[in-house]
FIROGU-713504 format. One record per residue: residue number from 1; z, x negated, y negated of N, C-alpha, C, O, CB in turn. Coordinates in steps of 0.02 Angstrom, whole numbers, plus 32768, in hexadecimal, padded with zeros to 4 digits. Atoms other than C-alpha are relative to their C-alpha. Glycine has a CB too. Layout:
NUM	Z	X	Y	Z	X	Y	Z	X	Y	Z	X	Y	Z	X	Y;
...
END
This chain:
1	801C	803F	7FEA	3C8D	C627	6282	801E	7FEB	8043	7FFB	7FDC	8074	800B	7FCA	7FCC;
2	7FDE	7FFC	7FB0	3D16	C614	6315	8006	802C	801A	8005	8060	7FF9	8038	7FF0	800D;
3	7FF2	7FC3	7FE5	3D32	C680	6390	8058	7FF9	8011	807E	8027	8021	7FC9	800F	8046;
4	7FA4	8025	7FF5	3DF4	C618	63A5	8011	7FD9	7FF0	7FF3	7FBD	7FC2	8020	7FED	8032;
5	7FE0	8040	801C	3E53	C59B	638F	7FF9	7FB3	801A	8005	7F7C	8002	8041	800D	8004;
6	8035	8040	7FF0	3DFB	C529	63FF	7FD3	7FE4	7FF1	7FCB	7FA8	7FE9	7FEA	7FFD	8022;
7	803E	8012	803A	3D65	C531	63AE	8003	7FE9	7FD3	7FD3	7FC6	7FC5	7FE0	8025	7FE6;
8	7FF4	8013	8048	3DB0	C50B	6300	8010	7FBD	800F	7FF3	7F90	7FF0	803A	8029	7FD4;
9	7FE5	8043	8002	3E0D	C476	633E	7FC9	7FCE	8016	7FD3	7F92	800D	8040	7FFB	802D;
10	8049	8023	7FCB	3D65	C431	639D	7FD0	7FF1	7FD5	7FA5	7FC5	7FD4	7FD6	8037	803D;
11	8041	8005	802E	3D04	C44B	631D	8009	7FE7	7FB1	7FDD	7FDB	7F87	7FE0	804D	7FFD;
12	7FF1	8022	8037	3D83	C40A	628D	8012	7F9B	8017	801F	7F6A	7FF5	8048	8033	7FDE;
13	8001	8047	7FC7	3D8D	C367	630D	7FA4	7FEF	7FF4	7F92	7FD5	7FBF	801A	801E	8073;
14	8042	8002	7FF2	3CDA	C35C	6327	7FDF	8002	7FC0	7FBC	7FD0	7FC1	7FEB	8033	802E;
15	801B	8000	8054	3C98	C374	626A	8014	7FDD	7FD8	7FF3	7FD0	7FA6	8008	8033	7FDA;
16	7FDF	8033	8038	3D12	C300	6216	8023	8032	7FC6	8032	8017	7F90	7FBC	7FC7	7FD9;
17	7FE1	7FCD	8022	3D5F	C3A5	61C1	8051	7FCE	7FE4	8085	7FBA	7FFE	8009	804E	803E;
18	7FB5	801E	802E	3DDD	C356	6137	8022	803E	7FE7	805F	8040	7FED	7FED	7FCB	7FB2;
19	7FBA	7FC0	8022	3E2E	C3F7	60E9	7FEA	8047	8021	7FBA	8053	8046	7FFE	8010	7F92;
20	7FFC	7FB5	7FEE	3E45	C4AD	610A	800C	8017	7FB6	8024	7FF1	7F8C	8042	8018	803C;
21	7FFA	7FE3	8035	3E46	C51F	607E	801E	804E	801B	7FF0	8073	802C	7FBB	7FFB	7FD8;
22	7FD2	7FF3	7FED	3ED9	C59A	60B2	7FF0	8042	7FD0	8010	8041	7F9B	8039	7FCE	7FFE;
23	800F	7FBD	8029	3E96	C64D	605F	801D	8038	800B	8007	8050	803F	7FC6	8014	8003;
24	7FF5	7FC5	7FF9	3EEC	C6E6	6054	7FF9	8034	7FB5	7FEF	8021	7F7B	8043	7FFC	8022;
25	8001	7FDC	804E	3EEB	C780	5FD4	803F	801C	7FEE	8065	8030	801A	7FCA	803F	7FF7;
26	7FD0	7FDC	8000	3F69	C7C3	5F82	7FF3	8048	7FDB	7FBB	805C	7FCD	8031	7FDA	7FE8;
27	7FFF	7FB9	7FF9	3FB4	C887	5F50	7FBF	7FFB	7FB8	7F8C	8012	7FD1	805D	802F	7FF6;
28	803A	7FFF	8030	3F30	C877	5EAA	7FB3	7FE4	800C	7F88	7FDB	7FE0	8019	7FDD	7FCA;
29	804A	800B	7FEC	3E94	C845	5F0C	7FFF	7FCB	7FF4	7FD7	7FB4	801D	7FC8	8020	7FE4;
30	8000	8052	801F	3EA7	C78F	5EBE	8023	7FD7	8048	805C	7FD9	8060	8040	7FF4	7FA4;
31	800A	8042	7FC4	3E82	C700	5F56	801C	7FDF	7FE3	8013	7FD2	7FA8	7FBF	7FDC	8018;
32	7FEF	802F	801D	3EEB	C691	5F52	8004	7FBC	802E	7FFF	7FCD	8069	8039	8013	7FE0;
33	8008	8043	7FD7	3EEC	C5DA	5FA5	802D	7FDC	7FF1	8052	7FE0	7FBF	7FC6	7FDA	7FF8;
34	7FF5	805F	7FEC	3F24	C531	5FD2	7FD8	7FD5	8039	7FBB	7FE3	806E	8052	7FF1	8021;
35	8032	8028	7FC2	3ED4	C4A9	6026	8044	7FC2	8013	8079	7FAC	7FFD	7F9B	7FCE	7FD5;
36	7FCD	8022	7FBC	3F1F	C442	60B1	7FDF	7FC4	800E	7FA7	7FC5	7FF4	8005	802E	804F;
37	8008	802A	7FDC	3F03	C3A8	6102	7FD7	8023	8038	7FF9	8052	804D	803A	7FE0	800D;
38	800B	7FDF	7FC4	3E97	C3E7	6193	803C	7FE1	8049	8046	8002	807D	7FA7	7FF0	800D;
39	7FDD	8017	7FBB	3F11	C378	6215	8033	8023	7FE6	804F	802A	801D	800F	7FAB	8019;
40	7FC8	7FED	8000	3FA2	C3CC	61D5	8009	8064	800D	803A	8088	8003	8018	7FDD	7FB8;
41	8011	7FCA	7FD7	3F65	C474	621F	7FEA	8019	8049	7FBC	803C	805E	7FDE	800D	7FE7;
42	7FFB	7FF9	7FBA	3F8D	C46E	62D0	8012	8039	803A	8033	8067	8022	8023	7FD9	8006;
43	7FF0	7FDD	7FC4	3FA5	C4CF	6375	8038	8034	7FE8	8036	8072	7FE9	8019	7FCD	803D;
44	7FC8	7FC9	8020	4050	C505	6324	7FEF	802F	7FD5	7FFA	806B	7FDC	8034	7FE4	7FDD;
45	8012	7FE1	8039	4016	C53D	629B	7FD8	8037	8011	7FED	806F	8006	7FE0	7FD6	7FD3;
46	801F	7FD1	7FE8	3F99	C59B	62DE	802F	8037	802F	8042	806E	801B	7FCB	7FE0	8023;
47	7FDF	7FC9	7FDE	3FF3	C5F4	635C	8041	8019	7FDE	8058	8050	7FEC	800F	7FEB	8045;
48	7FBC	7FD1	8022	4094	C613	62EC	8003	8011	7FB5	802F	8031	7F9A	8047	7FD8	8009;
49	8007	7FF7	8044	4053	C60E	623E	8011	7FC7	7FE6	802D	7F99	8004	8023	8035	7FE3;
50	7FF4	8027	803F	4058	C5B4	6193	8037	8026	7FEE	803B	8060	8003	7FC4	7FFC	7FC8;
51	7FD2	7FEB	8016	40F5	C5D2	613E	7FF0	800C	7FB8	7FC3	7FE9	7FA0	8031	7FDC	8010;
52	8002	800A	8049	4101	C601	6086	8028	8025	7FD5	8041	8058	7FEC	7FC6	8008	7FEB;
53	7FD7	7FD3	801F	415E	C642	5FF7	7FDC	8049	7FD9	7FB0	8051	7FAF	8024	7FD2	7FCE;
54	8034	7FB1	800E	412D	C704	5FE3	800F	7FFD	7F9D	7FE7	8016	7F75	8036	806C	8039;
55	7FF7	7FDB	8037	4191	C6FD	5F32	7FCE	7FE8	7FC1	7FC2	7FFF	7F89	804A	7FFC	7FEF;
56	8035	8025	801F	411A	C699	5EEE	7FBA	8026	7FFB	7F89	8019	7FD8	7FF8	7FBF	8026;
57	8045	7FE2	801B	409B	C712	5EFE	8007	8033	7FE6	8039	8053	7FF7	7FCE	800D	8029;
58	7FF6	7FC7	803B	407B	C79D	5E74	7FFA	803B	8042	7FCF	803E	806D	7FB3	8005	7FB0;
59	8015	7FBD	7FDB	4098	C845	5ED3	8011	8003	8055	7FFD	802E	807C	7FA8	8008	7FF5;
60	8005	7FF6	7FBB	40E0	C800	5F84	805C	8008	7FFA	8078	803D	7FEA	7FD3	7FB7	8036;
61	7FA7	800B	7FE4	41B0	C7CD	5FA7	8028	7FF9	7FB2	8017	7FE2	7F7C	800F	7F9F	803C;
62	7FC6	8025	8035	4245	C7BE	5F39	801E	7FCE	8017	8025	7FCE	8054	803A	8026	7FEB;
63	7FE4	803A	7FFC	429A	C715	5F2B	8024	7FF6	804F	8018	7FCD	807B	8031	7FFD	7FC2;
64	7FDC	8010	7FD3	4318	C73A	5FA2	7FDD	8026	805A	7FFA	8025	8090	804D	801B	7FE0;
65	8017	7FF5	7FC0	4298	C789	602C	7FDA	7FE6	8006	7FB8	8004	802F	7FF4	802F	8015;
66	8044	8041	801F	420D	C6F1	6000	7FD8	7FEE	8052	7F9A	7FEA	8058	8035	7F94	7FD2;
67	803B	801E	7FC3	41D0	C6BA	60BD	7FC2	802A	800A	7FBB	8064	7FF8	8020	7FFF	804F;
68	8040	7FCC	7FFB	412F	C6F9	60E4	7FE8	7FC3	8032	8003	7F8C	8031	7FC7	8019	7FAD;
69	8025	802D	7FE6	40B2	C6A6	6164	7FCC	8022	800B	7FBF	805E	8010	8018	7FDF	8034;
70	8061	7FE4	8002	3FF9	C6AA	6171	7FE5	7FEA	8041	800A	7FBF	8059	7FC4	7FD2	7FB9;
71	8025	7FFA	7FC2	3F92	C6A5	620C	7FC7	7FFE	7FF7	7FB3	801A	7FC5	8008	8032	8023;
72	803D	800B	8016	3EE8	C673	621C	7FC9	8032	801C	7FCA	8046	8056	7FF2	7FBD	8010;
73	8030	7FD8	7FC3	3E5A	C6DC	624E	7FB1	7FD3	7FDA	7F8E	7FD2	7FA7	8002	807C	7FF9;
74	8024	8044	7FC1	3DED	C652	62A0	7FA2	8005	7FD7	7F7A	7FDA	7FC3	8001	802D	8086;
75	804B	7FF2	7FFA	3D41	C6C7	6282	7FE2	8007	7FBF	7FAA	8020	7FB7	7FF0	8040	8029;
76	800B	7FF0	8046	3D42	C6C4	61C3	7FF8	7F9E	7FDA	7FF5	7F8D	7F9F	8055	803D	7FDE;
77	8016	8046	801C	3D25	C5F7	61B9	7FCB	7FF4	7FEE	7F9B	7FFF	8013	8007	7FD1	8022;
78	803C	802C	8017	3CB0	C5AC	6166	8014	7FBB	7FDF	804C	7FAA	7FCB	7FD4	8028	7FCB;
79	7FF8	8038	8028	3C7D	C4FD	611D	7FF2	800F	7FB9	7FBD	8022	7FA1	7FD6	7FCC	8017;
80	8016	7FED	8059	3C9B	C510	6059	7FCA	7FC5	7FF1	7FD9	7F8A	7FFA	8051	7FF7	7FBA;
81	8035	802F	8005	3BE8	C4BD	602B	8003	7FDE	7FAD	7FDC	7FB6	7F93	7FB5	802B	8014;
82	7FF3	801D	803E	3C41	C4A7	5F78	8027	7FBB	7FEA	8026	7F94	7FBB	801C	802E	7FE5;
83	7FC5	804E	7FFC	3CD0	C41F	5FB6	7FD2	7FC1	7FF7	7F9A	7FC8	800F	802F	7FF2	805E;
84	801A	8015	7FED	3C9A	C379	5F97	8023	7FE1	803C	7FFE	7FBB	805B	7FE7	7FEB	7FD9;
85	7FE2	800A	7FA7	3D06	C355	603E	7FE0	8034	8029	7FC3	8066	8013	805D	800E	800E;
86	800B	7FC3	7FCD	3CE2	C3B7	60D5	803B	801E	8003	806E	8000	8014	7FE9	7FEF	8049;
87	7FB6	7FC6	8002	3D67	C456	60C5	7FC9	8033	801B	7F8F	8041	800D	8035	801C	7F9E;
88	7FFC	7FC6	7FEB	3D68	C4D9	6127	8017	8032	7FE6	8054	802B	7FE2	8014	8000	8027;
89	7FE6	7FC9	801C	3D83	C586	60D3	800E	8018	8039	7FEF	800C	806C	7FDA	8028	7FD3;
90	7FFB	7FC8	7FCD	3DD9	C606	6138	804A	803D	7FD4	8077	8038	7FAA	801C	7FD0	8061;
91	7FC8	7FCD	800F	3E40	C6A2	6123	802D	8019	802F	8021	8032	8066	7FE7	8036	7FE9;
92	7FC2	7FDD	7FC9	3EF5	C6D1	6161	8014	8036	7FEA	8009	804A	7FB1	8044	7FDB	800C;
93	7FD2	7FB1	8002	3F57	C772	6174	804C	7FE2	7FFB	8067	7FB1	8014	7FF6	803B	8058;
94	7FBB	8014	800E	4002	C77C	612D	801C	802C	8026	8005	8065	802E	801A	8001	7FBB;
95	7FC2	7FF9	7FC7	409A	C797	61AC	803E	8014	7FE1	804C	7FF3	7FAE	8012	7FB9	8029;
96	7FBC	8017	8004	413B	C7B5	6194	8027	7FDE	802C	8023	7FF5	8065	8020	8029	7FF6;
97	8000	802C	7FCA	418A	C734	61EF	803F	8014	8024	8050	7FEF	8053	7FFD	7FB6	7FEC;
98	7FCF	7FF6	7FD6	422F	C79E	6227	7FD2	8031	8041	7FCD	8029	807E	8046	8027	7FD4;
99	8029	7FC9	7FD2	41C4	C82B	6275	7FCD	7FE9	8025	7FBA	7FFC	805C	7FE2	8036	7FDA;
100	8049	800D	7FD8	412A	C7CD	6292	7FD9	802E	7FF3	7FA1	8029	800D	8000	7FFD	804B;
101	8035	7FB6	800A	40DA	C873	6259	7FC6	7FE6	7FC2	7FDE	7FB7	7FA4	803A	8056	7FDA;
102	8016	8001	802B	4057	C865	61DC	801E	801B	7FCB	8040	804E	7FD0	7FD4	800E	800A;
103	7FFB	7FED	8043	406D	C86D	611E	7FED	803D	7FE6	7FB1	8045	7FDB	7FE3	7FD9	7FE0;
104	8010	7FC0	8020	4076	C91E	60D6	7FC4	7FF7	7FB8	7F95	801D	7FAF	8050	801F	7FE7;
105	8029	8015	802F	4020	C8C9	6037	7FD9	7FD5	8003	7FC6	7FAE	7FD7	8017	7FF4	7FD8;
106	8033	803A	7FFD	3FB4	C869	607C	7FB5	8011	8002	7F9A	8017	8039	800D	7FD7	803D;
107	803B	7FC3	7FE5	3F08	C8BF	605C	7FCB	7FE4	8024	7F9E	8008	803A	7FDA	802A	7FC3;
END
């Protein structure tokens, strides 16, 4: 739906976009989510990631290696036509946030 991160913010400005719905999958194929505030998904965020705890997910980090961050890719938004708010679905890629490399388990 975006082609960047200008577009998203322009167009979550401009639409009255109240949430984001924060999608990634994990190592068992099972999507998993959270939804956001759409204002609390800013410039930073975008350019350096969402933070989160990996151990929390079945099949990613152990306790004591838990950061993980997700990254958005922009061209996979849509409006979920199920919210009754306006939310934006979209899907991120998981990071590791020492390397910055992508997630070995992230399929």
């Amino acid at each position: 739906m975006f082609g960047n991160a200008d577009e998203f913010f322009k167009y979550v400005k401009d639409e009255g976009v109240e949430y984001l719905d924060v999608r990634f999958t994990d190592l068992p194929g099972i999507q998993q989510q959270v939804t956001l505030p759409a204002w609390t998904f800013d410039a930073d965020a975008a350019e350096n990631g969402v933070a989160f705890d990996g151990s929390s997910i079945r099949g990613f980090q152990s306790i004591d290696q838990s950061d993980m961050v997700l990254f958005p890719d922009f061209g996979t938004a849509y409006l979920d036509p199920f919210k009754a708010r306006k939310t934006l679905a979209m899907e991120f890629f998981v990071h590791d946030p020492i390397t910055g490399e992508a997630y070995s388990r992230d399929p």
